[in-house]
N, C-alpha and C positions, 0 to 999 in steps of 0.2 A: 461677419457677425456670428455666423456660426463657431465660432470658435471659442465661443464660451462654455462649449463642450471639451476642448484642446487643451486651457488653460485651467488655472484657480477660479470657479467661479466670483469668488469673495471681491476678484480683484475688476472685476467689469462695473463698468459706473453706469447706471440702471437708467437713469437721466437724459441721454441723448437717447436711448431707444426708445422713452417713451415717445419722446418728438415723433418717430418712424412711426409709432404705431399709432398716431394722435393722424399724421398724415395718413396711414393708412385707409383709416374710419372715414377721413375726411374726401376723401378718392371717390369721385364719381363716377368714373371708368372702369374698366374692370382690369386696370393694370397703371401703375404711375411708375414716372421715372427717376431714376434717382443718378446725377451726373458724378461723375468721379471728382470733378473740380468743386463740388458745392461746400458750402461752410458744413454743412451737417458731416460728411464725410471727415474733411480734416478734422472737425471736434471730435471724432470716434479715433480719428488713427494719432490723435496727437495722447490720448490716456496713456496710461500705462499699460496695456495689455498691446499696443501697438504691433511687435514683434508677431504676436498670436492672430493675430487679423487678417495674413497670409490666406487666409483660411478664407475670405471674402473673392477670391481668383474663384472659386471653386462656381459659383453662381453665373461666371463667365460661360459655363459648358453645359449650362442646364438647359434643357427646354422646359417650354410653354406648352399650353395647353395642344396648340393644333403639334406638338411636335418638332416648330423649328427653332434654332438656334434663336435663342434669349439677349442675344447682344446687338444692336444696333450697328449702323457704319460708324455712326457719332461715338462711338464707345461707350455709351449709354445704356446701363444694363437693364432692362424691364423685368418688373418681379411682380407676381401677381401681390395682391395683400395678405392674402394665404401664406403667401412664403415669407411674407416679412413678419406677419404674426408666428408665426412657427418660431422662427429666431427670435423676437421680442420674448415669446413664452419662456425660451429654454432661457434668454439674462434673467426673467423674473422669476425659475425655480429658484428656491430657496437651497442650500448643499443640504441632502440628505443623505444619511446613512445607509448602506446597501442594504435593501432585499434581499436578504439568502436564507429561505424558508426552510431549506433542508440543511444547510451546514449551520443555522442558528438554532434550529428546531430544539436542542437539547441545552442550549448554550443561554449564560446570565446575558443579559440583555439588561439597555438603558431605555427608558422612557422616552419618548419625542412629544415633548405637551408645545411643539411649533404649530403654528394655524399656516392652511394650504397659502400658496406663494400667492400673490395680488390675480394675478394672469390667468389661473385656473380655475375657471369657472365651469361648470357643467355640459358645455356643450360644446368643451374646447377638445375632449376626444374624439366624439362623431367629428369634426370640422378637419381634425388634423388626418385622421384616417382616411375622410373621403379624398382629399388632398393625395394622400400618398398612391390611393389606389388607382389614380391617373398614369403613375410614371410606369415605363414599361420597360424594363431592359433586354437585353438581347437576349438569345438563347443559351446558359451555360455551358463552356469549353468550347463555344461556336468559334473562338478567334476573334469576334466582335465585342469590344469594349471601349465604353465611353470613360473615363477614369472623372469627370467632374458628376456624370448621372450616377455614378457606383456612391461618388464621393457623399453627393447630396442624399440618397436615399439610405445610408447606412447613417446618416444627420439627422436623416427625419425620423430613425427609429428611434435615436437616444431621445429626440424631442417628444415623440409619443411615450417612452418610457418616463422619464420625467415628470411629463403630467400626471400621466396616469396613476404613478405611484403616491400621488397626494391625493389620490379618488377615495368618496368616502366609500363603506360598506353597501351602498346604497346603487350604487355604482357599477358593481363587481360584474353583473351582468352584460353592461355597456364594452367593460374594460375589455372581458373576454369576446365577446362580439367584432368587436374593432382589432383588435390581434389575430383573432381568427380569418377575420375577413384577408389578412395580409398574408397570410402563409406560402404562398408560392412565389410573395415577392420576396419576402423572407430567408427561403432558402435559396432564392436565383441570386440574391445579395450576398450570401456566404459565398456562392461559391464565383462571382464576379471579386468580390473585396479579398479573397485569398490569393485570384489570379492575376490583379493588379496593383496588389499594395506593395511592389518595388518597382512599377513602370516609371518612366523619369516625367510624365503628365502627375500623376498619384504624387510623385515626391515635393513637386512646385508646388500645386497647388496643399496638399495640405497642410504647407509648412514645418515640415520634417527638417527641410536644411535649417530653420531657427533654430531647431532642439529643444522644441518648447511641448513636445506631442507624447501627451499622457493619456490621451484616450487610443485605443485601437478602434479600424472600421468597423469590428465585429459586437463592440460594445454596447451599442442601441439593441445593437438583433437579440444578443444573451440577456440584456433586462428586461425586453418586452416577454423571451421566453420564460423569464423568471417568475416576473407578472402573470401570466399566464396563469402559471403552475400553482400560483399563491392564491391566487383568486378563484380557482377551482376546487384547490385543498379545502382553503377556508370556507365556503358558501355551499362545499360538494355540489356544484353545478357540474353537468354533464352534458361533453360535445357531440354536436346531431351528427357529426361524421364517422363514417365508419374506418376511418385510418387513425394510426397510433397516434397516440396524442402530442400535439404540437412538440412539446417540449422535448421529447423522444426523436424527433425527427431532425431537430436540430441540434440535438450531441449527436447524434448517426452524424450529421451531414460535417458535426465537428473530427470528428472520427475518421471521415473515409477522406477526409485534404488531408497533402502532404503537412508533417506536424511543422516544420519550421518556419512554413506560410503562416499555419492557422498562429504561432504564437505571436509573429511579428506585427499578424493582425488583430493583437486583443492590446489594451491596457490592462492596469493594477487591477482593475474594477473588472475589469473584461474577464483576465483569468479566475478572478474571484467568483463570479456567475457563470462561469464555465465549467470549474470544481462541482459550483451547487448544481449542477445540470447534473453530470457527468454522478455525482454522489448522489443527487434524488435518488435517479433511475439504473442504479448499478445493476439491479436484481434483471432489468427489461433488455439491456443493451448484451448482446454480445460480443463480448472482448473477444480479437482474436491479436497472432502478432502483428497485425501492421494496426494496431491501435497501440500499441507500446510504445513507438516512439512520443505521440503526443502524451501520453500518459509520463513517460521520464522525463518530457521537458514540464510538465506541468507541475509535476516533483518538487523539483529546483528552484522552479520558480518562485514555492511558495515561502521561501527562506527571507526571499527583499519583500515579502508584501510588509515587514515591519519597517520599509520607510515610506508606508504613503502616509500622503498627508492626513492631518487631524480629523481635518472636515471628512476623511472617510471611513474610521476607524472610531466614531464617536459614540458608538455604544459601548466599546470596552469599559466596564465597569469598574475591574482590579486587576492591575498589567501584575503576571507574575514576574518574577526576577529572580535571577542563580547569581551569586556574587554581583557585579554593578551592570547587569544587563538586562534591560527592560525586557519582556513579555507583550507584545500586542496580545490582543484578542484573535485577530484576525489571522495572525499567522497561527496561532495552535488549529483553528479550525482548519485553516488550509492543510497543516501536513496531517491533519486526522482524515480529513476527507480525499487528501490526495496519496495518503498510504494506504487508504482499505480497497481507492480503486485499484491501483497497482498490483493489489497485491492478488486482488481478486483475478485480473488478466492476467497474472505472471502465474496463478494454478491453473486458470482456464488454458493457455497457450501450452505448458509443460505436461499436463495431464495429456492433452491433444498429442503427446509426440512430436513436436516443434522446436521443442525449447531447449535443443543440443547447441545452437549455440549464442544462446540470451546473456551468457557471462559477458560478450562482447559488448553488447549495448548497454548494457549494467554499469560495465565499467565503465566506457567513453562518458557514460552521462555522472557517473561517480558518485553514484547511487549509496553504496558501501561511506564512502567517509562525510555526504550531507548525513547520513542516518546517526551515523556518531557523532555527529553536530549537533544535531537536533534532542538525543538524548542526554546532552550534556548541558542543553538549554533548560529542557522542560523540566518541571518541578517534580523529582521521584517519587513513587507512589511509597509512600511511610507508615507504621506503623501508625500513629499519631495521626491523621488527616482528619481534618475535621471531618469531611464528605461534604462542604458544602458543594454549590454548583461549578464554581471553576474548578475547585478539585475534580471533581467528578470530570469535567471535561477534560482535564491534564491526564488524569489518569486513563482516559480514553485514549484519546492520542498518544501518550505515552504507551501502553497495549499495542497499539497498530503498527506502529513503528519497530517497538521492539519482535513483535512478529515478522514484519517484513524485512527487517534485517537478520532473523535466524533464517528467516526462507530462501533469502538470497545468498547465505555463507554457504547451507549445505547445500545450493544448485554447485557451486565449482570451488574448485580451491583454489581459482583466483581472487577471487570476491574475499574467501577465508585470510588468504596473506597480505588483500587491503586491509580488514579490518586489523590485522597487527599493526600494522603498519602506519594506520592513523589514530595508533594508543587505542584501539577497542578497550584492551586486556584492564589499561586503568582504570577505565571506564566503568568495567564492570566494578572495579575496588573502590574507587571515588566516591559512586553513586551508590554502591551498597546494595544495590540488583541484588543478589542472592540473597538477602535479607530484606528483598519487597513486600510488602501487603500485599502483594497481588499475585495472584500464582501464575495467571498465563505470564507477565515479565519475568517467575523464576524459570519458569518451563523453558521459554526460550534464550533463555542466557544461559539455561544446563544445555540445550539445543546446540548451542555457539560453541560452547567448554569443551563439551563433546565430541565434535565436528573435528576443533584444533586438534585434539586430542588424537583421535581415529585417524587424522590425515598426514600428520608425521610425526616422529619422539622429538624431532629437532623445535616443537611449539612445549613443550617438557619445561624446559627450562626459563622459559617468558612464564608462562603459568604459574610455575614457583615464589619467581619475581614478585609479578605487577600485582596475584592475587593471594597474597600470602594469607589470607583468611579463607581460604578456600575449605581446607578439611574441617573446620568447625562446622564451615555452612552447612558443608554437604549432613555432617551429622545431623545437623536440627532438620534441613529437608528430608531425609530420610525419615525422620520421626512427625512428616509434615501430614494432616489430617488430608489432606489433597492425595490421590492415590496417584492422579496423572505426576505432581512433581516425585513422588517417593520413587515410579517408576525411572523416570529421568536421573532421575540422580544416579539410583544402581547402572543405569546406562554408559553414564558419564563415570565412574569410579570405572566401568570394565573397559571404557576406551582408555582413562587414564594408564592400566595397565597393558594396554595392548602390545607394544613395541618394546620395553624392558620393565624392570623392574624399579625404575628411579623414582617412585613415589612410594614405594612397598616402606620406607622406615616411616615415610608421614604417616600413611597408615597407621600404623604400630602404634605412634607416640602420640595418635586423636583415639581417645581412651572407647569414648561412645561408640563408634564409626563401625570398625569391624564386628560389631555384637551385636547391633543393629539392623548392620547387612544381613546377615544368618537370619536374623529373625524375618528379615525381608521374605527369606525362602518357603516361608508357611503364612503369606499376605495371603486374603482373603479373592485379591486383587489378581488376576493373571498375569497383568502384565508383570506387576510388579514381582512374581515369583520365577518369572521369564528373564527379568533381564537382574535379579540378584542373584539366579544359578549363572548367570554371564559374566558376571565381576566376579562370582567367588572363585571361576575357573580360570580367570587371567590374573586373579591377584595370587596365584597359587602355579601360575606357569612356569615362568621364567628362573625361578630360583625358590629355595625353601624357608625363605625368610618369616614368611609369616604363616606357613604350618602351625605352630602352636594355636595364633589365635583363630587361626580356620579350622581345625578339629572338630568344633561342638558343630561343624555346616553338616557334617558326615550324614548322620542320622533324619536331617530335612531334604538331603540329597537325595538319598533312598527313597524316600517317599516321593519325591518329584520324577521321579522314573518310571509311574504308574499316573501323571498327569495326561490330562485329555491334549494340552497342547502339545504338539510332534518338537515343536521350536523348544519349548521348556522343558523337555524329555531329554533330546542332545543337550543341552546347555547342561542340564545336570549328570548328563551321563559323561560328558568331558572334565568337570569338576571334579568326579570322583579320579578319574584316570590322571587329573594333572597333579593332586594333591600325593601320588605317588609317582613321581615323575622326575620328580629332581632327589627324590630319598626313600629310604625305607623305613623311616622313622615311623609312618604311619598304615603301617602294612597290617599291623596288629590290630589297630583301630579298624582297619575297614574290614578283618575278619572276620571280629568279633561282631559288625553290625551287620554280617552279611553281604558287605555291598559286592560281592562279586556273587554269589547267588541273584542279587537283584537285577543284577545287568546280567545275566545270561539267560533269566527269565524274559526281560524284556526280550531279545532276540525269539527267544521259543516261543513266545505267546503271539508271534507274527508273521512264524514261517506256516504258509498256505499249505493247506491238505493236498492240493494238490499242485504241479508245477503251473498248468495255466491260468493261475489265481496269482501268479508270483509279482505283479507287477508293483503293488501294494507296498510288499515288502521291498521292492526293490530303491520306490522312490521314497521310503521313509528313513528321515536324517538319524532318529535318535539310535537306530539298527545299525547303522553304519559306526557314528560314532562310543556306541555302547561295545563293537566290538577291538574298536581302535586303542580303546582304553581297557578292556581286558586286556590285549598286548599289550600295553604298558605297562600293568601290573605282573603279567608273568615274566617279568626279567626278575626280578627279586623273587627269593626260593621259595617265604612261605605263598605269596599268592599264587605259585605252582602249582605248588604242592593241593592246595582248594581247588584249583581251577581240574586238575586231573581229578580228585574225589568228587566234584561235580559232574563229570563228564561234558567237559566243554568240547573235548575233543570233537562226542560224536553230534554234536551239535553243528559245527565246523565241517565235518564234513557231507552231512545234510546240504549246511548252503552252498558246498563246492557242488554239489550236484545237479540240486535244481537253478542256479543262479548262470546268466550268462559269464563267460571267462574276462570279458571286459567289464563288468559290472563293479563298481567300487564294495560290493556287499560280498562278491566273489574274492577278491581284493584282500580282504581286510579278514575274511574266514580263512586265508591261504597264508596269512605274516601269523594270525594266531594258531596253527596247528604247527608252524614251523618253530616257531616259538618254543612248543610245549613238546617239540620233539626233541 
């Protein structure tokens, strides 16, 4: 009978259980018998749920109250009325739509104007509660396991959960009291139902070989946690105990079982209150790595939760759809809530120094091409959005995801050559990502561009390809009122040139692009003056093609060589050195602005008065690179010719002095005096 937790509730015929519960009431004993040969039996096993009833073995292995074995010689199973009202309750809930206070909390929502189910009456939580606080199981990881006591007591929570969740306001007190009261059977249940849910006792009896098993054993436990949580939130009632609160304790206890136990032991439903656990209490839990594998299968998982059924998907209000593919509700929640935990342990475990080698588990779980799935589901965040509530929630999830796929591209450049490899690149052109409403989605698809870009020239030419609107974009981002994307972007244009010059004519022929950048060089913004002296010095390396339109950088260059950042110091003191590097075209130009005075100042204004102050100088980049690129400029005769009227020499020989002979700063003052001799 319990197996109208197993099945479609819709499909159990409510009818013959009253009989049970009519005999119950009418039980003058404190136990009746119910014979397997009676007519009431066949009437139940002849319905259509028959196959599901499996599930009725299980009561074979339960004990009674003194503890012994519940089965008779006669085969005759004795069940208190307690037990048969528990199962008569859970045929007379009504199907309700899941409890998930934290992944609904933001999310459109339908009305349930349903009146509570016939069965649940007020005093059917105290009844079922004290009921459950009889059974006792063994010690966890003891080796002692009853697989029909695990079976029943992970029964009796969905029965408790059930009711409970049709409790009025009124209630909430009770609801929490009775939950409370279970907590240690609670978690001695997780961790019996995760140790026995493949024993071949666990497989007979609860009807696994029919293939009819939609519920996991952990599925009572995570709604009554659910319940819990909601009934707390909502009435801010506070528990008289001094340990973490319930719900906390049991994503910990989800957490520390191996993950491919805990998922075998949840259903649709199961994993869905497990996300809302796991998502309430992100901020409380400590993700370490051995919480990431349940976290990647729970990832994955949330892809099928659009085939459950109706009856549990019933508050979706308006399924979104990308060409002829429906949108549940319930899956955009899931991967919104099961990408921010991810993503949150995959910074906690890598920051930790752990996460050398998480590409592996990344990949085996295929982390990388569900996230290009999922962006290709969800509805892109557009110029045009209305912002009502499913937007808003699209575009959430949609955020999370696309975050956690830049995070996981630039953890390895294996992750980087799945997402080729499962079309990312169209992905981005498809969906029109660099032209999102939303700046963290541009930030991290410049994140992604970037990555490709920095990791080899051989992704050059996929780039050109798949995202032929690329240099517009980056134009309009560059000129984007977000200073994090403007930064990205110059980012992304300096990886684009990293390795050769094969994008240097696109350059040229996106009108806006290169005028833009320069202007980048006097952004208000640090970063973003940090990494436009970084594009304008690798769009100027490799060959002199686009010298003319780099010229007017000259003069913000200069000024960037007196920046407080040491990072945006080098970057524009190499700028200057590469824009004379491939020619002498612009030798004139950098005369006349001084830039070879600017950078030999930079050097002077850092060598210590005295030698044992030199350490300063020694670890500072832009000295190094400031003198790397005067040598560059003295091979051509006029910037000699300046650098000798300057007295660069005796500069150079300064730091051969004080500078150790290994020292890149000793180095680099030793190629320029050689130079100029």
């Amino acid at each position: 009978l319990g197996l109208v937790f197993v099945g479609d509730p819709t499909r159990i015929d409510v009818a013959p259980l009253k009989v049970v519960l009519q005999c119950a009431r009418q039980s003058a004993e404190s136990s009746f018998r119910l014979a397997s040969s009676s007519a009431l039996t066949s009437q139940i096993l002849a319905g259509d749920a028959a196959p599901r009833l499996s599930f009725v073995f299980a009561f074979t292995t339960l004990h009674n109250a003194n503890n012994e074995r519940a089965v008779s010689a006669s085969g005759t199973i004795e069940l208190q009325p307690a037990l048969v009202l528990m199962v008569v309750l859970s045929a007379a809930a009504e199907p309700q739509p899941p409890l998930l206070p934290n992944l609904m909390a933001h999310a459109p929502a339908g009305e349930d104007k349903r009146s509570p189910p016939w069965a649940c009456s007020p005093g059917v939580i105290q009844l079922v509660s004290s009921l459950m606080s009889k059974i006792r199981l063994p010690a966890p990881r003891s080796g002692v396991g009853d697989a029909g006591l695990v079976l029943f007591t992970c029964t009796a929570f969905e029965v408790l959960g059930n009711v409970a969740s049709h409790a009025k306001s009124v209630q909430a007190a009770e609801v929490m009291e009775a939950i409370a009261s279970l907590e240690f059977l609670m978690l001695d249940a997780i961790v019996h139902a995760v140790e026995l849910r493949v024993s071949d006792e666990m497989k007979r009896i609860s009807g696994i070989p029919f293939g009819f098993l939609t519920t996991g054993l952990l599925d009572g436990i995570l709604h009554c946690a659910v319940l819990y949580q909601f009934w707390t939130d909502t009435h801010r009632l506070q528990s008289q105990s001094d340990r973490p609160p319930l719900p906390v304790q049991v994503a910990k206890a989800l957490l520390s079982a191996p993950a491919s136990d805990v998922m075998t032991s949840m259903g649709p439903l199961g994993v869905l209150r497990a996300l809302d656990l796991l998502y309430g209490f992100r901020t409380l839990l400590d993700f370490n790595i051995d919480s990431l594998p349940l976290l990647l299968r729970l990832f994955s998982a949330g892809t099928a939760l659009g085939l459950l059924p109706p009856v549990m998907v019933s508050t979706v209000p308006e399924p979104a759809s990308v060409g002829t593919q429906p949108l549940a509700l319930v899956q955009v929640l899931a991967w919104r809530a099961s990408a921010d935990v991810l993503l949150r342990a995959f910074t906690a475990v890598t920051s930790s120094g752990k996460g050398v080698s998480l590409h592996v588990e990344f990949s085996q779980a295929g982390i990388v091409p569900t996230l290009t799935e999922i962006l290709m589901l969800l509805p892109a965040p557009l110029h045009n959005d209305t912002g009502g509530p499913w937007a808003q929630l699209c575009v959430s999830a949609f955020s999370l995801c696309s975050q956690l796929l830049s995070t996981v591209i630039l953890h390895h450049a294996q992750l980087a050559a799945e997402f080729v490899q499962h079309n990312g690149l169209k992905l981005l052109q498809s969906r029109r990502l660099l032209d999102s409403s939303c700046t963290t989605v541009v930030v991290d698809m410049l994140l992604i561009i970037s990555q490709l870009a920095r990791l080899s020239a051989s992704y050059y030419p996929q780039l050109q390809e798949h995202v032929p609107s690329i240099y517009e974009d980056l134009s309009t981002i560059l000129a984007s009122s977000s200073a994090s994307a403007r930064a990205k972007a110059c980012n992304t244009i300096g990886n684009m040139s990293r390795h050769s010059d094969f994008f240097y004519q696109h350059f040229a022929r996106t009108p806006r692009l290169i005028p833009l950048l320069i202007q980048l060089c006097s952004d208000y913004d640090p970063a973003c003056r940090k990494f436009a002296s970084f594009a304008v010095g690798n769009s100027a390396f490799h060959s002199p093609l686009l010298y003319n339109e780099l010229t007017p950088a000259i003069p913000p260059l200069i000024r960037l060589l007196g920046d407080d950042d040491e990072k945006t110091r080098a970057n524009a003191a190499g700028a200057l050195g590469n824009l004379v590097r491939n020619s002498v075209d612009l030798c004139r130009v950098m005369i006349e602005n001084k830039a070879l005075e600017a950078l030999l100042r930079l050097v002077q204004t850092r060598i210590p008065s005295s030698s044992g102050a030199r350490d300063s100088l020694l670890a500072d980049s832009s000295v190094k690179i400031a003198l790397f690129s005067l040598g560059n400029m003295s091979v051509h005769a006029p910037c000699k010719a300046t650098l000798h009227a300057i007295s660069a020499s005796a500069v150079c020989e300064t730091l051969v002095q004080i500078c150790p002979s290994d020292s890149q700063v000793h180095k680099y003052a030793v190629r320029l005096l050689q130079k100029l001799q």
